[in-house]
SEPARO-699288 format. One record per residue (C-alpha): x, y, z. Coordinates in steps of 0.1 Angstrom, whole numbers, padded with zeros to 4 digits, always signed. Layout:
BEGIN
XYZ...
END
This chain:
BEGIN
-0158+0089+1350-0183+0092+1322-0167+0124+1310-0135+0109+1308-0145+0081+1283-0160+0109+1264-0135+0129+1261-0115+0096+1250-0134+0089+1223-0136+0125+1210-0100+0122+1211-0097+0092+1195-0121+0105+1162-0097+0140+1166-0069+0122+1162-0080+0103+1130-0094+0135+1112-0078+0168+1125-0052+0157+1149-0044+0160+1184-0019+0182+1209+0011+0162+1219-0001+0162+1253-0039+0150+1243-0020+0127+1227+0000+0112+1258-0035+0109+1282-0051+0095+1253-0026+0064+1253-0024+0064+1293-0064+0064+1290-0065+0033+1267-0038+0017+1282-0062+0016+1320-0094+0015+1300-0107-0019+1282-0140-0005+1268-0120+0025+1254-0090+0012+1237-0118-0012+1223-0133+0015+1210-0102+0026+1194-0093-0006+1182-0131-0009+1164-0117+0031+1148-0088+0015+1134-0105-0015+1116-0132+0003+1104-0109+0028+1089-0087-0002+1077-0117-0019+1065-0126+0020+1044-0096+0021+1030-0098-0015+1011-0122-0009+0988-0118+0013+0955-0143+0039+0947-0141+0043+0910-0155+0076+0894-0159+0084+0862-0131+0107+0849-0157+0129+0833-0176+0137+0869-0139+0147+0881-0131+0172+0852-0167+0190+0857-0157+0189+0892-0122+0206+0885-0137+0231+0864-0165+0242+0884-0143+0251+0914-0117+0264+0895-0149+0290+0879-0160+0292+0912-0123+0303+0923-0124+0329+0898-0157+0343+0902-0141+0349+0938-0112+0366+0925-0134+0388+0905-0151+0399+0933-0125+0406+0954-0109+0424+0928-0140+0447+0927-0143+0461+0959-0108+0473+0957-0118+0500+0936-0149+0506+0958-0132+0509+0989-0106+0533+0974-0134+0554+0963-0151+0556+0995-0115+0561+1015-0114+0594+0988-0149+0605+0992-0147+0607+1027-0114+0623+1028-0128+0653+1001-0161+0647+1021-0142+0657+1055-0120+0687+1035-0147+0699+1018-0172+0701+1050-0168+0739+1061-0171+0748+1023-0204+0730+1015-0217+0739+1050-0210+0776+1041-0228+0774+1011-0258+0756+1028-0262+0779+1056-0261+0808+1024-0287+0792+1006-0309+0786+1042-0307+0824+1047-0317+0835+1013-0341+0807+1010-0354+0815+1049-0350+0779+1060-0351+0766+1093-0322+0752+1109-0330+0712+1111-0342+0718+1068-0303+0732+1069-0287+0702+1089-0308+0678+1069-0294+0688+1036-0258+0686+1051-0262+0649+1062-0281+0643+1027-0253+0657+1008-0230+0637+1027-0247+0605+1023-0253+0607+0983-0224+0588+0974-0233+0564+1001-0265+0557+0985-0253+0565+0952-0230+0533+0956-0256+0511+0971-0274+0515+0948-0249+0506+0922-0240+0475+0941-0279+0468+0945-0283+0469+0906-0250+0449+0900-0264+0424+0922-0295+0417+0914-0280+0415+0874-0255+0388+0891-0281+0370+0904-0306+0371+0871-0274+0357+0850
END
């Protein structure tokens, strides 16, 4: 039974902020309509949101344009950023795809360079994966350094 009054009264707070589901809304009213302590409870929602609603806040006009302009700044600073990972991300999509065409090529010339140098194997494999992940690292750390410059501003 407990649950049920629970469940009313998170209803009854949905309904005033975010809404309810048609049929939330249709038990809610059957609820109140059984339950005294409940539609109480509702009533007391009403009133106090009735009694809210009577008196004027007033704010000082200046407060709301620094408010307007911060988040509209802060809306463009977004849009900034956004706007600069599209690059990125279209030079990552190329660099793997001349990454991936390139591959027999560059292992080829690693293997050569193993043989004349006498390297071992793994020494061989290493400098594959390190080739491969030098514009990886190469763009971290660009991001790193435009970060932390971001942050110091």
């Amino acid at each position: 039974m407990k649950d049920l009054h629970e469940k009313a009264r998170q209803l009854i707070a949905a309904a005033r902020v975010e809404g309810i589901s048609p049929a939330d809304r249709d038990w809610l009213d059957a609820h109140l309509q059984s339950c005294l302590s409940c539609s109480e409870s509702a009533m007391a929602t009403e009133q106090a949101i009735r009694s809210m609603r009577q008196f004027a806040v007033q704010v000082d006009p200046a407060l709301i344009a620094r408010t307007k302009r911060a988040v509209h700044l802060r809306s463009r600073e977004i849009q900034g950023f956004h706007a600069q990972l599209v690059p990125l991300w279209t030079s990552c999509a190329i660099s793997w795809v001349l990454g991936g065409v390139t591959l027999p090529w560059v292992w080829r010339g690693i293997e050569w360079v193993g043989h004349y140098l006498n390297l071992p194997s793994p020494i061989e494999v290493f400098l594959l994966v390190l080739w491969w992940a030098l514009p990886t690292l190469g763009v971290a750390a660009l991001m790193t350094t435009r970060g932390a410059k971001a942050t110091n501003d």
